[in-house]
N, C-alpha and C positions, 0 to 999 in steps of 0.2 A: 119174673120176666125182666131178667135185668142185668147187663156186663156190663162188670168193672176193669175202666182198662188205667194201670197205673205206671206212673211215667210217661203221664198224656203229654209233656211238652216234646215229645218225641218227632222232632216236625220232617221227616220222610214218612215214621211208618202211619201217624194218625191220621195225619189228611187222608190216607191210604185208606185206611181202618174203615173210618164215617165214610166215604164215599161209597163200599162195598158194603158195609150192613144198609145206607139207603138203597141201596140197589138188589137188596135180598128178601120178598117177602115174606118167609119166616118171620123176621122180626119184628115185623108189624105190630107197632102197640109197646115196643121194649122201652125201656128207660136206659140210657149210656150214661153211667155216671165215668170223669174224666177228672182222675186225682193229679196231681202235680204240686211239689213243697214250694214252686214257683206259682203264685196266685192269678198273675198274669197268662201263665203258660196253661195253666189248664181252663180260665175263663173265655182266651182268644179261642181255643180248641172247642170250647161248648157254643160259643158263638158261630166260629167256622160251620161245625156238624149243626146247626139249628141252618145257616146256610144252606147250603149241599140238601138236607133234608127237605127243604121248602122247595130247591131246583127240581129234586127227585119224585117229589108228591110223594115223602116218603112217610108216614106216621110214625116218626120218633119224636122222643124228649131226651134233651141231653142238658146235665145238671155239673157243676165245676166244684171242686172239692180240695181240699191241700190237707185233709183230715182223711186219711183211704179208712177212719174204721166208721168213720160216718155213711160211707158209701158201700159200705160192704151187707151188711144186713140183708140176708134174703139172698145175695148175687145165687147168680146160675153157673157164670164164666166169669173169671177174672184174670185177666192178662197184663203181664207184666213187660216192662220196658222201661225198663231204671237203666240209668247211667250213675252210677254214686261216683262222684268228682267230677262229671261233665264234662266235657273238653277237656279242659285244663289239665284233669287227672288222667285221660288217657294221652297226652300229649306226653306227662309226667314217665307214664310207662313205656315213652318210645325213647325218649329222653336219657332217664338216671341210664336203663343198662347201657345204651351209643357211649356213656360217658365212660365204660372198661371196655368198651369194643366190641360188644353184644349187639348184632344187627337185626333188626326184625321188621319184618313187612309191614305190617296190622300191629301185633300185639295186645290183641284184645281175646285169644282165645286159649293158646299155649305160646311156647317162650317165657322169658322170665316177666315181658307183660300181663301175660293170662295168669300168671300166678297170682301177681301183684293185685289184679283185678277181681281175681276170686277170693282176695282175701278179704277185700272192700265188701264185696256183693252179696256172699254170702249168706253172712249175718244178717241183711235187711232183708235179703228174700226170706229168710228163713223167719224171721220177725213177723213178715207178712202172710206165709202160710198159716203161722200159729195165728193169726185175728183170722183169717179164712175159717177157719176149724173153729174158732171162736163162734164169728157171727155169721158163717156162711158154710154152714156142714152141708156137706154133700156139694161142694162147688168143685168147679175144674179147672185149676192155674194152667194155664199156655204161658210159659216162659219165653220170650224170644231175647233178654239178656246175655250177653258176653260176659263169662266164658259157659255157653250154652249147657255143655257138658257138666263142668263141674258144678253149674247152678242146678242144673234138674234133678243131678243127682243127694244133692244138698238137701234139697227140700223132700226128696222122696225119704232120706236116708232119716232126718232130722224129726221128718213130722206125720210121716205116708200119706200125708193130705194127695189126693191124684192130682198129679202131674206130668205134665209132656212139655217137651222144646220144639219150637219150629224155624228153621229157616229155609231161605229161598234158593238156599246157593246149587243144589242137587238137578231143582228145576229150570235154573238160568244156563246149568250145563247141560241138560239134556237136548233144550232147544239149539243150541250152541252148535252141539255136535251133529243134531239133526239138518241145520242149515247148513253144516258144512259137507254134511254127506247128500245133500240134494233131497232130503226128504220131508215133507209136511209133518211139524215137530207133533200137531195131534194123531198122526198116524203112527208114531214111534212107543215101541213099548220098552219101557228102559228097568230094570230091576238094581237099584243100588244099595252095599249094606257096607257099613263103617260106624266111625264116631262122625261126629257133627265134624267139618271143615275139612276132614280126611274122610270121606265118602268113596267108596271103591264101584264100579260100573260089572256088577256080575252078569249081565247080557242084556244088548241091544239089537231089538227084531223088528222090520218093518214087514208085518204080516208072515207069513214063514219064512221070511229072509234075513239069516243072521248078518245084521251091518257088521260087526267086529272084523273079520279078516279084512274090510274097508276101511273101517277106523283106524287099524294096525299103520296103513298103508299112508296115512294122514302127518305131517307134520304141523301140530298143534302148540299149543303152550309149553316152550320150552322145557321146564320144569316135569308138569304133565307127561308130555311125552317122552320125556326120559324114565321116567316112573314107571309108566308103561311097560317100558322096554324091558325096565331090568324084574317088575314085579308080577309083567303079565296083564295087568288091567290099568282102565284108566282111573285116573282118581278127580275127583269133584273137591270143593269149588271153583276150578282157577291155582295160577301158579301164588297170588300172592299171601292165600290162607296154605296153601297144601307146602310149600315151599318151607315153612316154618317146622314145621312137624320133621324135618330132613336138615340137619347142621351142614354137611358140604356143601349145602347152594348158598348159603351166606356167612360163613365165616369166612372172613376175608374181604366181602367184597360190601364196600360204604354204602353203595349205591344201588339198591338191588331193584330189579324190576318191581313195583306195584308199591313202592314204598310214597316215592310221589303223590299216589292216588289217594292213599288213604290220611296224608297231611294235608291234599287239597279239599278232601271230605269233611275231615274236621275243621277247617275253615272255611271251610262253606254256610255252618249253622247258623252265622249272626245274619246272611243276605238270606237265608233262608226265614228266620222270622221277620225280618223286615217286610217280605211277600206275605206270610201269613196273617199278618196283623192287617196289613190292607187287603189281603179276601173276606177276612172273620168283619171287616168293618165296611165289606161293599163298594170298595172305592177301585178294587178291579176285579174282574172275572175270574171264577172259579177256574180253576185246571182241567183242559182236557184228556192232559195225557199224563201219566205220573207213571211210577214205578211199582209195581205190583206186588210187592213183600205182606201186602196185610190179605191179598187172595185169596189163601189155601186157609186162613184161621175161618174167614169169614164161609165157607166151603166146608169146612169141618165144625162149625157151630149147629150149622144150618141143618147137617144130615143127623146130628144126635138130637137136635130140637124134632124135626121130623120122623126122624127114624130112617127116613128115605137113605140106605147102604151108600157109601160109595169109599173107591180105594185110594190113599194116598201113596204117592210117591216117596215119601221119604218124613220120616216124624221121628222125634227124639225122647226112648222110653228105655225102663230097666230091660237089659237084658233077657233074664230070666232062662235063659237055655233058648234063646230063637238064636244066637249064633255060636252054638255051643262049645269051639273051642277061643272064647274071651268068655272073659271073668262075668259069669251071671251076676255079679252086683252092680255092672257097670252102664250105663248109661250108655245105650247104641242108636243112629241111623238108621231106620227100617222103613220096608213099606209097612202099613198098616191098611186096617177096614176100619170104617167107620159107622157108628151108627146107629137105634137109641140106646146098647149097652155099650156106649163110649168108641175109645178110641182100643185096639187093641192091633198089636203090631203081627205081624205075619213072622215066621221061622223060614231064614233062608240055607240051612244046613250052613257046614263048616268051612271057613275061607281059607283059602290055601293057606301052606303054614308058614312063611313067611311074612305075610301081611296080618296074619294073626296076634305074631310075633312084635310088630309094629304097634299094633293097637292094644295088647294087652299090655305092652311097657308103657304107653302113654295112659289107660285106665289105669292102672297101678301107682304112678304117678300122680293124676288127676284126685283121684282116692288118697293121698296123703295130704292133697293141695286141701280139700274137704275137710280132712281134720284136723289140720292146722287152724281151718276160718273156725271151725266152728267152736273150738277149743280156746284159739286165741294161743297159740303155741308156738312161741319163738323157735324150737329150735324143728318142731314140723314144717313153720314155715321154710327155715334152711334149706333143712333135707329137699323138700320138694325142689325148691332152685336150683339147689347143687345137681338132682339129678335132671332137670330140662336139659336135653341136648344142645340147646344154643349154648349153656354156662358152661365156661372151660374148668372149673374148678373152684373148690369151695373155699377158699378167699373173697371169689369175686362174687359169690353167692351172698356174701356178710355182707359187702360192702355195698351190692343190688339192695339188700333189705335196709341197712342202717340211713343209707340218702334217698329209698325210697318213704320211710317213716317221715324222714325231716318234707320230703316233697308234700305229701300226703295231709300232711299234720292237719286237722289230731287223728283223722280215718283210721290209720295205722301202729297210733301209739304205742297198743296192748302188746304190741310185738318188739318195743323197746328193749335193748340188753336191762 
C-alpha cells in the first residue's frame, strides 16, 4: 500500500499529486514515499502532502527520500517525473540548436531538443525500472517525463517492467474544443489516437450529434487548424507541441508562437518554490485552485486498486496492432479501460494514410533516438538528429551534439567523438 513518486520536486505536478490522492478514498492508509536527489525538494513536498492531508482528514503518511531504492520496497505504483539537468538543461536544449538556426517551441519532446533530452533520460529511467523489477516486482511505472514517447518506450523495450505515459494535453484540448463549440466538455465524447503531443481527434459527438462538420467551420490554433485542413482531423495538444513535429511552421521564423510560454514556464520554477516552501511551513494557505495534470493518475490508481472500470481518454502504451498501420513496437496515444487487470488500451483501427505516414516516420525515428540512449552511441545519436525535420542537415546535426556534450557536461560525455 504504497506509491512512489520520483522526481517529487516536481512543483506543478506534486502539489497536484498530494491534493488528489487526499481526496481519493482508495487510498486510505497508503504510505507516499517522495524521492528527490534534492534533499530539500523532496522533504518540503513530504511536509506540504502531511499539509493538505491534515486539511483533507485524509489518512496518509508521506515519508522524503533522495535514495528512490530505499523507498521502493513493496511499491504498488511508481511514478516518475525526472527532469535530468533541470532548467538549466532544458534551457540548454532550446539554446545550443537557435545557435545554427534550429527554432523550436518546447523542445522537450521531438526536435533536436527531444533528442537531446532522451539521451539524458533515458538511461535513468531505465536504471530505475531495473531497482522496480529489483525491489518492487509486480509494480506499475506511470511515466509523465519528456520526451514521453521515447521514455515509455525505453523502459518497456529495456526491461518490460509495465509501463504507461500520461499527459494532460488530449484532455485540455478536448475541453478547449468543447467551449468552443458551446458544449458542456462532460457531455462531449471525444476519441483520439496518435503519438503523445501529435494526438489526432478521430471523432467528436455530443450525444448522436457529430460536432466535426462544426469544428471544420472553427478558426482555431493557427497551426491546428491548418493541419486540419490539409490532413483532415484535428490534432492535440495546441500549436506549440504539434507545431514541432511540422518543419514549415518554424524554419524561418525566430519568433514563433508558444515559444515565449514555455521560457516564461521555465522561469517560473524558482517563485514557484518560493510559494511551496511557505505552504509546506504554514505561513500561507494551501491552494485552491491549481492545474490538474496529476487527475487522470490519481483516477487511474484508484480504479486498478478497486477494480471499479473506468475509460481513459488518452494513455501512452505499446502499440501492439491497436493502430495497425504504425509500427507495433511503438509507443502510442490511446483510449484505454481501466481496472483490476491494469490499464489496457483499446484498438482504434487504421488512421488515414497520410497521418499514419507522419507518425510512423517520427516512431522510427524515435526508435533510433532509444538506441542511441541506451547504447551510448555517437553515431545513433547523429543519425537520429540528422533525421528530426527541424535539422537541415547533418553538419548541423554534429555540431547540435558536439556543443550540446560541452552544454550538458558530463550527462552527455559517452557521446564524445
Amino acid at each position: 500500500m504504497s506509491i512512489v513518486l520520483i522526481g517529487a520536486g516536481s512543483t506543478v505536478f506534486t502539489p497536484g499529486l498530494l491534493t488528489d490522492l487526499a481526496a481519493a478514498p482508495a487510498f486510505a492508509g497508503w504510505t507516499v514515499h517522495l524521492v528527490d536527489l534534492n534533499a530539500d525538494a523532496a522533504d518540503t513536498m513530504a511536509r506540504l502532502g502531511t499539509r493538505i492531508a491534515a486539511s483533507a482528514g485524509a489518512d496518509l503518511t508521506f515519508e522524503a527520500h533522495t535514495d528512490r531504492r530505499e523507498a521502493l520496497p513493496g511499491a504498488r505504483f511508481v511514478t516518475t517525473t525526472i527532469a535530468v539537468g533541470g532548467a538549466s538543461g532544458w534551457n540548454a536544449d532550446l539554446a545550443v540548436p537557435a545557435k545554427y538556426g534550429v527554432t523550436q517551441t518546447v523542445g522537450d519532446s521531438v526536435g533536436p531538443g527531444g533528442v537531446l533530452r532522451a539521451l539524458r533520460h533515458v538511461p535513468e529511467l531505465v536504471s530505475i525500472a531495473r531497482d522496480v523489477a529489483d525491489l518492487a516486482p509486480g509494480a506499475t511505472i506511470v511515466n509523465y517525463s519528456n520526451p514521453l514517447t521515447a521514455n515509455v518506450r525505453a523502459i518497456h523495450r529495456a526491461t518490460g517492467v509495465p509501463v504507461i505515459g500520461l499527459c494532460h494535453g488530449t484532455m485540455h484540448t478536448t475541453s478547449t474544443l468543447a467551449a468552443e463549440l458551446g458544449v458542456p466538455a462532460n457531455e462531449v465524447h471525444a476519441v483520439w489516437a496518435g503519438l503523445n503531443h501529435l494526438c489526432w481527434l478521430l471523432s467528436l459527438h455530443h450525444g448522436p450529434t457529430d460536432l466535426y462538420p462544426r469544428l471544420r467551420e472553427l478558426s482555431l490554433e493557427p497551426v491546428s487548424t491548418d493541419l486540419m485542413r490539409t490532413f483532415g482531423l484535428y490534432p492535440a495538444p495546441g500549436d506549440r507541441h504539434v507545431a514541432e513535429f511540422f518543419p514549415w511552421y518554424l524554419r524561418g521564423n525566430d519568433s514563433p508562437p508558444g515559444l515565449d510560454d514555455t521560457m516564461r514556464y521555465i522561469g517560473e520554477k524558482t517563485d514557484l518554490w518560493e510559494r511551496l516552501h511557505d505552504q509546506a511551513a504554514g505561513r500561507i494557505p494551501l491552494d485552491t485552485t491549481r492545474d490538474q495534470e496529476a487527475e487522470r493518475l490519481v483516477s487511474i490508481l484508484a480504479s486498478i486498486v478497486t477494480g471499479r472500470e473506468s475509460v481513459e481518454l488518452a494513455v501512452n502504451l505499446p502499440n501492439e496492432g491497436k493502430i495497425p498501420n504504425v509500427p507495433s513496437s511503438a509507443v502510442v496515444e490511446l483510449p484505454a479501460v481501466v481496472s483490476a487487470a491494469g490499464v489496457n488500451g483499446v484498438a482504434v483501427g487504421a488512421l488515414p494514410p497520410a497521418i499514419a505516414a507522419v507518425l510512423t516516420a517520427r516512431a522510427e525515428q524515435q526508435e533510433l533516438t532509444v538506441s542511441a540512449a541506451l547504447n551510448g552511441d555517437r553515431a545513433m545519436a547523429l543519425q537520429a538528429l540528422a533525421l528530426d525535420p527541424l535539422v537541415p542537415d547533418p553538419a548541423t546535426a554534429v555540431a547540435i551534439l558536439d556543443d550540446a556534450i560541452t552544454a550538458h557536461a558530463p550527462l552527455l560525455n559517452g557521446f564524445a567523438a
